[in-house]
DOVORO-993203 format. One record per residue: x, y, z of N, C-alpha, C in turn. Coordinates in steps of 0.2 Angstrom, whole numbers, plus 2048, in hexadecimal, padded with zeros to 3 digits. Example, Ala and Ser with C-alpha at 12.3 -4.5 7.8 and 13.67 -1.06 7.14 Angstrom:
<atoms>
[[842; 7E4; 827]; [83E; 7EA; 827]; [842; 7F0; 827]] [[840; 7F5; 823]; [844; 7FB; 824]; [840; 800; 827]] 
</atoms>
This chain:
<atoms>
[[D68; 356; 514]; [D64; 350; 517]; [D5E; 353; 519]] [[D5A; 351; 517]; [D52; 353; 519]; [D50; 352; 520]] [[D4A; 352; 523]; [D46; 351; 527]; [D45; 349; 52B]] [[D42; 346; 524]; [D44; 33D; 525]; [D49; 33C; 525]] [[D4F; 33B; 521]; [D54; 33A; 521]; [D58; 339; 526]] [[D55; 340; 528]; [D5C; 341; 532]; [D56; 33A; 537]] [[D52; 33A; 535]; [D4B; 336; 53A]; [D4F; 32F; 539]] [[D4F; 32E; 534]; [D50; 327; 532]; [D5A; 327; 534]] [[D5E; 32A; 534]; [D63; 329; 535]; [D64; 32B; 53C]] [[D60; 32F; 541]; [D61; 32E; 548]; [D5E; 328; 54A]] [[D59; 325; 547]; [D5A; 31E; 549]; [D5D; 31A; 54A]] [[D62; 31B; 546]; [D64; 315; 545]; [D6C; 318; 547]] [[D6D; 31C; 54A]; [D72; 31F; 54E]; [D76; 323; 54D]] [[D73; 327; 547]; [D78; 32B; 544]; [D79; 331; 548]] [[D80; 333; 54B]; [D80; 33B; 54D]; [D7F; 340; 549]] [[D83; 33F; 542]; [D80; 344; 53D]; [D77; 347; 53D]] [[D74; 341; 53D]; [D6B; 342; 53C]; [D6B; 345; 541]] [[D6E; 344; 548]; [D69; 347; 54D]; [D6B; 34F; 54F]] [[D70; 34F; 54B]; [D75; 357; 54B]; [D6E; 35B; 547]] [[D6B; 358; 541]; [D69; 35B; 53C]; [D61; 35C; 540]] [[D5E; 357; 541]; [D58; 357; 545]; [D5B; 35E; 54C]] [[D5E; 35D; 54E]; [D5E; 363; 553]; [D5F; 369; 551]] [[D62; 36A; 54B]; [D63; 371; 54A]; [D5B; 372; 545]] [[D58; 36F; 545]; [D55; 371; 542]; [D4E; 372; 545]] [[D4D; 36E; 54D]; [D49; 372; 550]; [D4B; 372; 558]] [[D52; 376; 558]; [D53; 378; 55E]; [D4D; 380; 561]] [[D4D; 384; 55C]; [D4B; 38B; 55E]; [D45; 389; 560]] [[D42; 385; 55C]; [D3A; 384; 55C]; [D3B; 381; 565]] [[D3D; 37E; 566]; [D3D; 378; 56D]; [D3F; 37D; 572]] [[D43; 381; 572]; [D45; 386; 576]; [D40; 38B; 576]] [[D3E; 38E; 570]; [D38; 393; 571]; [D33; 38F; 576]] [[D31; 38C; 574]; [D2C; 385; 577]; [D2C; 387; 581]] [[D34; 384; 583]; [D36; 383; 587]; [D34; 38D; 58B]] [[D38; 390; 587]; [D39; 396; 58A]; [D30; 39B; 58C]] [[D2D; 396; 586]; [D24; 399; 589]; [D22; 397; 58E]] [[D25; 393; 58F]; [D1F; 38D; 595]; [D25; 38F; 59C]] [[D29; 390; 59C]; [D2D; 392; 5A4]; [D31; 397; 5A3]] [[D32; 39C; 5A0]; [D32; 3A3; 59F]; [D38; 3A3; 5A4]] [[D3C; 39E; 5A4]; [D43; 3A0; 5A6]; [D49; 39C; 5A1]] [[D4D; 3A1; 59D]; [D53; 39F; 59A]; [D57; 399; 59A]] [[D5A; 398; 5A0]; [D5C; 394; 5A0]; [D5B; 38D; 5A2]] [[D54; 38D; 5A6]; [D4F; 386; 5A5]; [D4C; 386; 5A1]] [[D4C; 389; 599]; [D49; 388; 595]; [D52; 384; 591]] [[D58; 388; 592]; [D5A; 383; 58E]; [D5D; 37D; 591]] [[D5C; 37D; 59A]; [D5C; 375; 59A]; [D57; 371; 598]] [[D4E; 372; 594]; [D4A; 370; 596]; [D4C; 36F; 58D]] [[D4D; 373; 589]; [D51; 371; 582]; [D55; 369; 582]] [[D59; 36B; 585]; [D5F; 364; 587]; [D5B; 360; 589]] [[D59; 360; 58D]; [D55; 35A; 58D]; [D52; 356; 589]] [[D4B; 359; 585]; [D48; 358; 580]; [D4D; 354; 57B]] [[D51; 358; 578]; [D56; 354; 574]; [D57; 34F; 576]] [[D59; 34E; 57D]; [D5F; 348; 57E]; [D56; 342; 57E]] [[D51; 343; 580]; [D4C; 33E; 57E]; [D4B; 33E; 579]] [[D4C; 343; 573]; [D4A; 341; 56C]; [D4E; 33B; 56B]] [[D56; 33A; 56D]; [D5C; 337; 56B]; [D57; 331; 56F]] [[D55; 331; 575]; [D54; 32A; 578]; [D4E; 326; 575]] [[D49; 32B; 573]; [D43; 328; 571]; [D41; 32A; 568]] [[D43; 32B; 564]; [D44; 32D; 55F]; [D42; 324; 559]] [[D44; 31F; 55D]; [D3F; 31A; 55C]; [D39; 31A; 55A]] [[D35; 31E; 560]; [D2F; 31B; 55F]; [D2B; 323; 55C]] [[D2B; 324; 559]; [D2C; 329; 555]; [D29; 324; 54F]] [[D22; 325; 54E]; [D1E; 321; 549]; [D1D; 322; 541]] [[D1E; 32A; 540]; [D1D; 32F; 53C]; [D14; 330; 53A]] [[D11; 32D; 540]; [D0A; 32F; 53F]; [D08; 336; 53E]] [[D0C; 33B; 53F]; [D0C; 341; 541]; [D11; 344; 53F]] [[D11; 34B; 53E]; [D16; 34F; 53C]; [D1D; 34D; 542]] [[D23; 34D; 540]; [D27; 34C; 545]; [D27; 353; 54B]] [[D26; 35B; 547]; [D27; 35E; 54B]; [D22; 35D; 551]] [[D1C; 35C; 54E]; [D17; 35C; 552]; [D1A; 357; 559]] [[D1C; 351; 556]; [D1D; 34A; 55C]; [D24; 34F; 55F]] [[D27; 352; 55F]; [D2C; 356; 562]; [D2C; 35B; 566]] [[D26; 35D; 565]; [D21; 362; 567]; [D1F; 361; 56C]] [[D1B; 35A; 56F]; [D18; 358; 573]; [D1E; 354; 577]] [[D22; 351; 574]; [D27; 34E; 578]; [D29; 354; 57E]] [[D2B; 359; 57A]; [D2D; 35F; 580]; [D28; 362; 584]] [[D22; 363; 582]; [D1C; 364; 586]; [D1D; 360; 58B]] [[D1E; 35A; 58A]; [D1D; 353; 590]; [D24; 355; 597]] [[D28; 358; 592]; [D2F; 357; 596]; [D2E; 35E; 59A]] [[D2A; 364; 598]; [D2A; 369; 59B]; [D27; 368; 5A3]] [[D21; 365; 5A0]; [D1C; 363; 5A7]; [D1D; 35F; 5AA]] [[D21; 35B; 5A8]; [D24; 356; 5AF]; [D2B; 35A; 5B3]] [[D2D; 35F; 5AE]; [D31; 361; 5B5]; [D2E; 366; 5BA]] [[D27; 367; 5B9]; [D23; 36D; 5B9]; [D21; 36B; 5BE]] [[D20; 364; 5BE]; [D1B; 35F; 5C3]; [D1F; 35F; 5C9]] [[D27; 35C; 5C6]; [D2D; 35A; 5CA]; [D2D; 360; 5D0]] [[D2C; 365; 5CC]; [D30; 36C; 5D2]; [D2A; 36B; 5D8]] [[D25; 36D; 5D5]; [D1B; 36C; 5D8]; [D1D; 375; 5DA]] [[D19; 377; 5DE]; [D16; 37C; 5DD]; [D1A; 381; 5E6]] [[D1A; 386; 5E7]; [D1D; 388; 5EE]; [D16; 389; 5F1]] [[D17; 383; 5F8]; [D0E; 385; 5FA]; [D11; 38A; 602]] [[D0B; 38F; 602]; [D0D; 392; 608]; [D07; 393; 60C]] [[D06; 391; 614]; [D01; 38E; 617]; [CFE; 398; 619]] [[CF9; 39A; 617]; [CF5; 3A0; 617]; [CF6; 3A1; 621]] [[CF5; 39C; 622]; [CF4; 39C; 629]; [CF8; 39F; 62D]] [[D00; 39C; 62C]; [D06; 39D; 62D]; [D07; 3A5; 62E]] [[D0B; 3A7; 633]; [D0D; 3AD; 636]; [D15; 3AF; 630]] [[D15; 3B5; 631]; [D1D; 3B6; 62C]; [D22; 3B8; 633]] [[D27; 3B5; 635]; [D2B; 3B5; 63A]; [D30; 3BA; 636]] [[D37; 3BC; 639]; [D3D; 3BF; 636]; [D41; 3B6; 632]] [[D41; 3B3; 635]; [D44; 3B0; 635]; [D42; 3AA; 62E]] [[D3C; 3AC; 62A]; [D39; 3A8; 627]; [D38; 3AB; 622]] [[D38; 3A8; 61A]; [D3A; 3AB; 614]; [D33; 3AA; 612]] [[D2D; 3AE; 615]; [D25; 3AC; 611]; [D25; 3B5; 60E]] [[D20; 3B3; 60A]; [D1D; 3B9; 605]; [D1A; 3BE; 60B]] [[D18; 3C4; 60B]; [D14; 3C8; 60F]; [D0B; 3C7; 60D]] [[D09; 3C7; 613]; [D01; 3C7; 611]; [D00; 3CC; 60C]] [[CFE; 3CC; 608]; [CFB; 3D1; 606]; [CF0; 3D1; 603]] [[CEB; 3D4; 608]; [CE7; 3D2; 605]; [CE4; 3D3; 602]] [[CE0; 3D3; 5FE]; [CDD; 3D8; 5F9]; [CE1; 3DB; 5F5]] [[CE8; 3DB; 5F3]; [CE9; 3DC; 5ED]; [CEA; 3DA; 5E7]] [[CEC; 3DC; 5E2]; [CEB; 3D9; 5DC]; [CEF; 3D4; 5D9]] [[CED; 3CD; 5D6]; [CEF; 3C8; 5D5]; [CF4; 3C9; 5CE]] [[CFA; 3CA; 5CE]; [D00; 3CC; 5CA]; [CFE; 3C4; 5C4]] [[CFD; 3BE; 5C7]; [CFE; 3B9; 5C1]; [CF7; 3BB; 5C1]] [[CF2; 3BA; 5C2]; [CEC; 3BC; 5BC]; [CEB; 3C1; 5B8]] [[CEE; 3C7; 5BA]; [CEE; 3CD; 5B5]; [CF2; 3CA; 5AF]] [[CF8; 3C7; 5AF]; [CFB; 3C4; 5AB]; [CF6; 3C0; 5A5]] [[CF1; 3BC; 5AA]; [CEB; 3B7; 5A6]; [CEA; 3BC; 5A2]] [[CE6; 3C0; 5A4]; [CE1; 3C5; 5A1]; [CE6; 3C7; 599]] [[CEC; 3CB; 59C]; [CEF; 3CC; 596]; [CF2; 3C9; 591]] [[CF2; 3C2; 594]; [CF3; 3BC; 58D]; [CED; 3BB; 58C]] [[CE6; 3BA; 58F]; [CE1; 3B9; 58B]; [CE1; 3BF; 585]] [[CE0; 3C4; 587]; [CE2; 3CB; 582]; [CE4; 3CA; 57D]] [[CEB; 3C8; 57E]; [CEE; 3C8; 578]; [CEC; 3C2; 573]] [[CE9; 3BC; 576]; [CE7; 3B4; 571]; [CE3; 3B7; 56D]] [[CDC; 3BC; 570]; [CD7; 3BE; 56E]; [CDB; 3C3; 567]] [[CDE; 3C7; 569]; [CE1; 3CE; 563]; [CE5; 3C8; 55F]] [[CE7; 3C5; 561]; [CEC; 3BE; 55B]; [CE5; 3BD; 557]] [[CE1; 3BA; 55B]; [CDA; 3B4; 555]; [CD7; 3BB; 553]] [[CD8; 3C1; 553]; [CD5; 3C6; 551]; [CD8; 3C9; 549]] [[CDE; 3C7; 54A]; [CE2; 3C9; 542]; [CDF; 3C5; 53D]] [[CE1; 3C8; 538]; [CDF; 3C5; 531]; [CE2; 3BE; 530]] [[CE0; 3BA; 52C]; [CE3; 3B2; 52C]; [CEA; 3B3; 529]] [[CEB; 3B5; 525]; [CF3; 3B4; 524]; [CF7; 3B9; 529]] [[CF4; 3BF; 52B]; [CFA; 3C2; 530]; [CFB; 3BC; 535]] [[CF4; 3BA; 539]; [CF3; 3B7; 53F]; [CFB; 3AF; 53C]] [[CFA; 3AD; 535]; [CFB; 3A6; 537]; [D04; 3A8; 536]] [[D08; 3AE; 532]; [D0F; 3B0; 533]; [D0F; 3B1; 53A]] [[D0C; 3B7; 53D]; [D0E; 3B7; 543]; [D0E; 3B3; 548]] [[D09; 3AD; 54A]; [D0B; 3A6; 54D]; [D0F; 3A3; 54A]] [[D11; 3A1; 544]; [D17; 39C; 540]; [D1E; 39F; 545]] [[D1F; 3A7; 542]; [D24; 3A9; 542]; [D25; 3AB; 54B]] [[D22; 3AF; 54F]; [D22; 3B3; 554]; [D21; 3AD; 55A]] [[D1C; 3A8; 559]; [D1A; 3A5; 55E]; [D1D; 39D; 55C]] [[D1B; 399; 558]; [D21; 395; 555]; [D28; 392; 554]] [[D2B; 39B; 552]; [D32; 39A; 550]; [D34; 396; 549]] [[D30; 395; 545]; [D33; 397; 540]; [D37; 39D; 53C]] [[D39; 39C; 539]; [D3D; 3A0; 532]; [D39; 3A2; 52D]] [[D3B; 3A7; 52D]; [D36; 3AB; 526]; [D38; 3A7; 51F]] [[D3D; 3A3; 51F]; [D3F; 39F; 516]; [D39; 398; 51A]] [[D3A; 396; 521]; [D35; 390; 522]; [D2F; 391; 521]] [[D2B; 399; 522]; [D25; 399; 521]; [D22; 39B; 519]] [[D28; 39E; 517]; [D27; 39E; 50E]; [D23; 397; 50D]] [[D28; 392; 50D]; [D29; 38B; 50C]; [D23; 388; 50C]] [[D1E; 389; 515]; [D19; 388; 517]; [D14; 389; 512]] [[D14; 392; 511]; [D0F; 395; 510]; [D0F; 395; 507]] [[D12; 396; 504]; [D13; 394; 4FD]; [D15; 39B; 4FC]] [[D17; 3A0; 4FF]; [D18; 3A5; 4FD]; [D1F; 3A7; 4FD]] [[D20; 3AF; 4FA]; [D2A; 3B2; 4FB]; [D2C; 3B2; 504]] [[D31; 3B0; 502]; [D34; 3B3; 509]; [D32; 3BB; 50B]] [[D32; 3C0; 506]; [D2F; 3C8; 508]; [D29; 3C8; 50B]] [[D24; 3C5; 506]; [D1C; 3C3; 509]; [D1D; 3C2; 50E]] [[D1F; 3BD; 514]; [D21; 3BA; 519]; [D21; 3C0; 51D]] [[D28; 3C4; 51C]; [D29; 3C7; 523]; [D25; 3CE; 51F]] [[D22; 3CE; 51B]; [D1E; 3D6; 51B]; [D17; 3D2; 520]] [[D14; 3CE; 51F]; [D0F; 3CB; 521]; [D10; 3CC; 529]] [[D17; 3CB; 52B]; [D1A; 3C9; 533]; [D17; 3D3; 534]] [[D1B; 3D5; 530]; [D1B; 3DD; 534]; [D15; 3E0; 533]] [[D10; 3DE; 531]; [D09; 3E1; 52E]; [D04; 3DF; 536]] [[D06; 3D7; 536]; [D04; 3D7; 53C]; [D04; 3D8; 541]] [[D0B; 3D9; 543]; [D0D; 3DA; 54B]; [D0A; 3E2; 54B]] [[D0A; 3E7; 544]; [D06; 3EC; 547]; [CFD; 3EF; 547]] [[CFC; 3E8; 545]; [CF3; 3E6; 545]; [CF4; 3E6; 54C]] [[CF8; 3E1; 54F]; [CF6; 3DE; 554]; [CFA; 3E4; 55B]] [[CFD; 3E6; 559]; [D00; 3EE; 55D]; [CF8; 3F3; 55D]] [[CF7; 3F3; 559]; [CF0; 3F6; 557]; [CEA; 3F5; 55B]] [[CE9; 3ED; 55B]; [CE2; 3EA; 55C]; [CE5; 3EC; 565]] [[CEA; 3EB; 568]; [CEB; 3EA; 571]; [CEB; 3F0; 572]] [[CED; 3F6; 56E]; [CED; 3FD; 573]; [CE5; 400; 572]] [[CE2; 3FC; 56D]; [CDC; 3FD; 56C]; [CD8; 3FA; 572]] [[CD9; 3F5; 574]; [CD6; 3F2; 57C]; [CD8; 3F4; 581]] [[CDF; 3F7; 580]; [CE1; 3F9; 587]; [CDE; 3FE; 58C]] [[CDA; 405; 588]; [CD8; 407; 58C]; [CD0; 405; 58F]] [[CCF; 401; 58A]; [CC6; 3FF; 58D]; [CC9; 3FA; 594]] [[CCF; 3F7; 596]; [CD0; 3F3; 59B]; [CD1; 3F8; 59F]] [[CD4; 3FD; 59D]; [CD7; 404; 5A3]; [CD1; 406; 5A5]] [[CC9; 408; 5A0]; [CC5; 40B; 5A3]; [CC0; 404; 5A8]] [[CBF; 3FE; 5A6]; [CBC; 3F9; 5AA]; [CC0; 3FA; 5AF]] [[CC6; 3FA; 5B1]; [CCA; 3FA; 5B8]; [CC9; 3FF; 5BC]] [[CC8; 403; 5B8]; [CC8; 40A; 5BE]; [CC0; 40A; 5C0]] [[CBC; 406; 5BB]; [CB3; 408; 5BD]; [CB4; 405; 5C4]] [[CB8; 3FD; 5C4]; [CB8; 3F7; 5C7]; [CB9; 3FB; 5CE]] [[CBE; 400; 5CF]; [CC2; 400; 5D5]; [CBF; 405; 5D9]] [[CBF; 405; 5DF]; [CBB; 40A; 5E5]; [CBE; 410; 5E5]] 
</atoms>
């Protein structure tokens, strides 16, 4: 059963189509999931979910667009709204740390653990748009998409071999291009530091 096929048969209520549709992009939707909230298991409730609105909303699915794409952004949508749901732990700076109270410790002037994060993911975006056009676009298909190397043959008109020798070529461009910047950041930190 192809791609349409399963679209047009979970319309119209088929449970075979929608077996077919989720196997086909469960990985993609959980990879999805497990980049944006970096924990397991709300990644695979945040899968489930996704699906179970494919199943409710799967009507309005226009095909003005790639399906994957509209699947894409369906789970985008689902992510951030439980993102919004949790909201954020606020702690008043002001506030004293008692025994009896579960607050962080002051700490001032030290170093901000999620921006050093920023930095090391701007890093690496920059060494990705730095690779050659076809390592660059294996390695986001297959590493950061979740695709399958016979689904990016498919894509790319190429062998399945082409595929994953282009996968391994790149990841050690890109091993190459990060050890390459890592010490110019070691030597800016240490000029930075008193």
């Amino acid at each position: 059963m192809t791609e349409a096929q399963a679209i047009a048969g979970c319309v119209a209520g088929d449970p075979q189509a929608f077996e077919v549709l989720y196997n086909l992009h469960k990985r993609r939707v959980y990879s999805l999931c497990l980049r944006m909230v970096r924990d397991p298991a709300e990644a695979e409730d945040m899968s489930q979910e996704a699906f179970m609105q494919l199943f409710r909303k799967i009507g309005t699915f226009r095909g003005d667009s790639a399906f994957s794409t509209w699947m894409h952004r369906l789970t985008v949508n689902i992510i951030l709204m439980r993102i919004r749901k949790k909201g954020l732990n606020q702690v008043s700076l002001d506030q004293d740390r008692d025994d009896g109270q579960d607050l962080p410790p002051k700490e001032y002037g030290s170093e901000d653990i999620d921006l050093l994060g920023v930095v090391d993911r701007i890093t690496l975006e920059k060494a990705i748009a730095a690779l050659p056009k076809g390592y660059r676009i294996v390695f986001v298909l297959h590493d950061i998409e979740g695709y399958e190397h016979n689904e990016i043959a498919r894509i790319m008109g190429c062998s399945v071999g082409n595929s994953k020798s282009q996968l391994f070529k790149a990841r050690l461009k890109l091993r190459s291009l990060l050890l390459d910047k890592k010490p110019k950041l070691e030597k800016k930190q240490l000029k930075a530091s008193p």
